[in-house]
C-alpha positions in Angstrom: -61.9 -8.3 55.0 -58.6 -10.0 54.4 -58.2 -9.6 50.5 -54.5 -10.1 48.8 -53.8 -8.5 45.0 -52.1 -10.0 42.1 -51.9 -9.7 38.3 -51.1 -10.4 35.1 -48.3 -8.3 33.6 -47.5 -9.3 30.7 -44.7 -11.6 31.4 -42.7 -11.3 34.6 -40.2 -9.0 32.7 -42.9 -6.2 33.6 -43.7 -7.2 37.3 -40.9 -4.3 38.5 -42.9 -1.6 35.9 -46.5 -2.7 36.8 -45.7 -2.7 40.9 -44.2 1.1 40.4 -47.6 2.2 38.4 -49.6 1.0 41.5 -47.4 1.8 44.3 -48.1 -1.5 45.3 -45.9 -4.8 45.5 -48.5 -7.9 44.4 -48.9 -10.7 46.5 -49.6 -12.9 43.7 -48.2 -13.4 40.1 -50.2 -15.0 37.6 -49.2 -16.7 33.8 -50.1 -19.1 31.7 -48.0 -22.6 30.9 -48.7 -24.1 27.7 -49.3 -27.9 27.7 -45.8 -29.3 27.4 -43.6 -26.4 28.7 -41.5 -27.0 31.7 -42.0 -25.8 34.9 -40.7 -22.3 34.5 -38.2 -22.2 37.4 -36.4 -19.1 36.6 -39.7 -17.0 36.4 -41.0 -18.6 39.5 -38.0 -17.7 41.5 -38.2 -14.1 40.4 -41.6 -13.6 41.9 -40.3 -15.7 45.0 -37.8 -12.6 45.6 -40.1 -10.1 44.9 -42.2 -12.0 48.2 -44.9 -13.1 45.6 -46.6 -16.5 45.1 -46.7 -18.1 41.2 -50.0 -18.5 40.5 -50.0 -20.6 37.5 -52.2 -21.2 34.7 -51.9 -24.6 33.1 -53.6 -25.1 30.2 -53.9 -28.8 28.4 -53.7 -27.6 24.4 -54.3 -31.2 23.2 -55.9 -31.7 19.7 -58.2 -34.9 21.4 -59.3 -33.1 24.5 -58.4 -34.8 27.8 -58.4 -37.9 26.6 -54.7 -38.1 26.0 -54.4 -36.9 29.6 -57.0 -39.8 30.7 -55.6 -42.6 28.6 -52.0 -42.0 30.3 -50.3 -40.2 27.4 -48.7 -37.5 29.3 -47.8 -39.2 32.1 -44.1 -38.8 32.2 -44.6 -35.0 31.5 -47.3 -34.2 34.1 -45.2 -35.9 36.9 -41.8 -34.2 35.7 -44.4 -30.8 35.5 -45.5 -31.4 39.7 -42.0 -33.0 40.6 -40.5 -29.1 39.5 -43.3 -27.6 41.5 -42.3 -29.5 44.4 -38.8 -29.0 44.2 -39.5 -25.4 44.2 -39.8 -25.4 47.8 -42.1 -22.7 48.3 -46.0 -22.1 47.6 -47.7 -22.4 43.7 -50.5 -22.1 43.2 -51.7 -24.1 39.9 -55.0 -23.3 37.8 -55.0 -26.4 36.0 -57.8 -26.4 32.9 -59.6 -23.4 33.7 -63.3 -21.7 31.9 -64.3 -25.6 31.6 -67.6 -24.6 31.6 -66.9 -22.4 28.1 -66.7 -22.9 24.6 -63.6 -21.6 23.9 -60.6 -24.0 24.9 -60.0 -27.7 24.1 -60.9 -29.2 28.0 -64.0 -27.1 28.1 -67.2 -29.4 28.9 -68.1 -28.7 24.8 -65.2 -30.3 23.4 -65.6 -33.0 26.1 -67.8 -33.4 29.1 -68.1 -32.7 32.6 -67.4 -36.1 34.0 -64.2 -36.0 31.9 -63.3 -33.1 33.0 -63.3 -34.6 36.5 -61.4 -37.8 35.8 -58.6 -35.2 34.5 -58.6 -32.8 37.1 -58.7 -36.2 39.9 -55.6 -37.2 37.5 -53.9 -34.2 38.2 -54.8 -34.6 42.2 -53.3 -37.7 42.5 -50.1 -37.1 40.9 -49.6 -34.0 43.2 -50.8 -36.5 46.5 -48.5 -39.4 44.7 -45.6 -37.3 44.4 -45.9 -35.6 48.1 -46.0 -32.0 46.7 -48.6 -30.6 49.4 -47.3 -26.9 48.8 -48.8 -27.3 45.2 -52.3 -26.1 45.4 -54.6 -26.8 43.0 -57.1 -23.6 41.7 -60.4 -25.2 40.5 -61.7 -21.9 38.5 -64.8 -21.5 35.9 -65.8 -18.7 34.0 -68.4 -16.4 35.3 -71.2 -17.5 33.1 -71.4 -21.2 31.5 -71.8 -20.9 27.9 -73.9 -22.7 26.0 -75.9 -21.8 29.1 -77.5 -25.6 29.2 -78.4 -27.9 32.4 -75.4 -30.3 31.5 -73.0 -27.3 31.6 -73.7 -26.0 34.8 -70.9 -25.2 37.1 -71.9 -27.5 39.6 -71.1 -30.3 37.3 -67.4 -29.7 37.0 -66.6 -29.8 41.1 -64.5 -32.6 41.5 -65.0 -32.5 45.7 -64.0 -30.5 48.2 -61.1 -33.2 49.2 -59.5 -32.4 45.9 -59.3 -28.5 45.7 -57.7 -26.3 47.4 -58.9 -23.0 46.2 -61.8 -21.8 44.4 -61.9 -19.2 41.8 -64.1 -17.2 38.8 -63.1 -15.5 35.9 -65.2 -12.4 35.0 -64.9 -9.2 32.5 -66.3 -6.0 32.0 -66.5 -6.5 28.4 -68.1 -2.6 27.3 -69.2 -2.9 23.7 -72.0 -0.6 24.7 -73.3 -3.0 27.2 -71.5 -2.1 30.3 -71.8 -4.3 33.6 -70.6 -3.2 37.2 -68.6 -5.8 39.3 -71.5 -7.0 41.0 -73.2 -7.7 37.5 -69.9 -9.8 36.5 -69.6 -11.8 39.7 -72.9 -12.4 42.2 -74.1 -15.0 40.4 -70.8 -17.0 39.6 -69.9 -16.2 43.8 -73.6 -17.1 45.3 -72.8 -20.5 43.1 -68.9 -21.3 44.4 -70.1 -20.4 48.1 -73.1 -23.2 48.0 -71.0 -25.4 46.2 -67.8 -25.4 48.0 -66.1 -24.6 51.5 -62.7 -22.9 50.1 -61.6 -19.9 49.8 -62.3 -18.2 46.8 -59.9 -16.0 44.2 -60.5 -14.0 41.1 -58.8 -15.4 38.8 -59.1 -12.7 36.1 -61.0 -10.0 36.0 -60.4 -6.3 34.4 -62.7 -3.6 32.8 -62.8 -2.1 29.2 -63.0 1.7 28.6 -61.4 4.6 28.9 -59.0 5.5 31.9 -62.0 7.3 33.8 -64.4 4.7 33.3 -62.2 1.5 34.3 -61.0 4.0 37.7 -64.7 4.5 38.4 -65.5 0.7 38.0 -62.6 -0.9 39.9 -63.1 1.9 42.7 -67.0 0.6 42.7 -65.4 -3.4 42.8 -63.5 -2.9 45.6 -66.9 -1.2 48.0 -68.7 -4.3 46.1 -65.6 -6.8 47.7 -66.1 -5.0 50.9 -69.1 -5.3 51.6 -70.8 -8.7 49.8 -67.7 -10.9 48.7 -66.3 -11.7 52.3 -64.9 -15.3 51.2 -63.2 -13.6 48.2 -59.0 -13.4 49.3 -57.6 -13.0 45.8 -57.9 -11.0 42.9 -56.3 -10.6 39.9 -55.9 -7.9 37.7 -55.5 -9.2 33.9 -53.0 -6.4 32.7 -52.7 -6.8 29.0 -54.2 -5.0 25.6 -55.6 -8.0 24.0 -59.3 -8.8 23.0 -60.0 -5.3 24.7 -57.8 -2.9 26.3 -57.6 -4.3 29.9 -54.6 -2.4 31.1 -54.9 -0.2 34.2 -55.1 3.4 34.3 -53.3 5.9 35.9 -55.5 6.2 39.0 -55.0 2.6 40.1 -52.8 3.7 42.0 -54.6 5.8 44.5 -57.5 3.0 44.5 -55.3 0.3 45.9 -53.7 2.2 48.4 -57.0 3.6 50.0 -58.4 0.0 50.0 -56.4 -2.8 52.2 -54.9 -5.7 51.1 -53.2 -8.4 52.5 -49.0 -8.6 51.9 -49.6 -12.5 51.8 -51.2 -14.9 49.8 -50.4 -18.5 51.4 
């Protein structure tokens, strides 16, 4: 399979530090842009030279949901946000509004609903097809299990169309807490979902494993036969490199892993 790595690191002041830990260089950079931050330029061009693609998670922190997106409030930002992109001249990926189909974030399908969630995510379609900016590709990415796990908040119910996505992805942990799940246990469900529902390929968004450094080496080394052998359409994943809710930082035998297993040196 044709699979390409990227990460989070922390904030692209680590990318050098985290690509010497895994002998590896990463095809794909991920970070997140708070609602109302510019387009960061500088940080994008640092992962341009280091041959990597931004991949971008943009993420509407509005007190009223996505109406203030829907009722025109943002405009000038949003189109100053994509005209940036564009005048980047080279490939982004963006992950507008992702885990809509959680309770956790402000767009999610709780705090609004899924047909809203669809206007605003066609809002942020047409801006990109409005403003010509055809090397901005738009990540359309839910969280591995929809909670409150209810009919209305099926996955499903978020896809705006094939015609207005350009990549697929999940987001999916290994959370521990004494109830320890293998990749497969994280991700069959979610992938058996995107691959009826869509015809693009598909990334990991995020994903990592909690533990100690033997445990998260045995479980990523089990995730990559997994991707091998049953996740075909699946050409991106990303590592989520930070100690936050849990300790999702790699261990020392990543390295080793990642070399045996072969990715792709380009993303798009």
């Amino acid at each position: 399979m044709s699979c390409a790595l990227g990460a989070f690191v922390n904030g692209i002041e680590n990318l050098a530090s985290f690509q010497s830990k895994i002998n590896k260089k990463l095809a794909v950079v991920l970070w997140y842009i708070h609602w109302g931050d510019a387009f960061p330029l500088k940080e994008a061009e640092i992962a341009a030279q280091n041959g990597s693609v931004p991949l971008l998670t943009w993420e509407p922190w509005l007190a009223n949901g996505l109406d203030p997106i829907l009722n025109g409030e943002h405009d000038v930002y949003i189109k100053q946000f994509i005209r940036a992109a564009k005048d980047f001249g080279r490939p982004i990926l963006l992950r507008f509004a992702h885990e809509m189909n959680g309770n956790w974030y402000p767009w999610d399908g709780v705090h609004n609903n899924a047909e809203k969630y669809k206007k605003a995510w066609l809002y942020i379609y047409n801006v990109r097809q409005e403003l010509k900016a055809e090397h901005v590709l738009l990540v359309w990415c839910p969280n591995n299990r929809s909670l409150p796990d209810k009919p209305w908040n099926k996955i499903k119910n978020y896809y705006p169309g094939d015609q207005y996505v350009d990549w697929a992805g999940m987001d999916g942990y290994n959370w521990g807490y004494g109830c320890n799940e293998s990749f497969d246990q994280v991700f069959k469900d979610v992938y058996k979902q995107l691959v009826e529902l869509c015809h693009k390929p598909i990334m990991i968004g995020e994903f990592a494993a909690a533990g100690n450094d033997q445990a998260k080496t045995a479980w990523l080394q089990e995730a990559l036969e997994q991707l091998k052998t049953k996740y075909s359409k699946v050409k991106l994943i990303c590592w989520f490199n930070i100690n936050k809710e849990r300790d999702w930082r790699i261990a020392p035998g990543f390295s080793q892993i990642f070399s045996d297993f072969y990715f792709s040196d380009k993303m798009v």
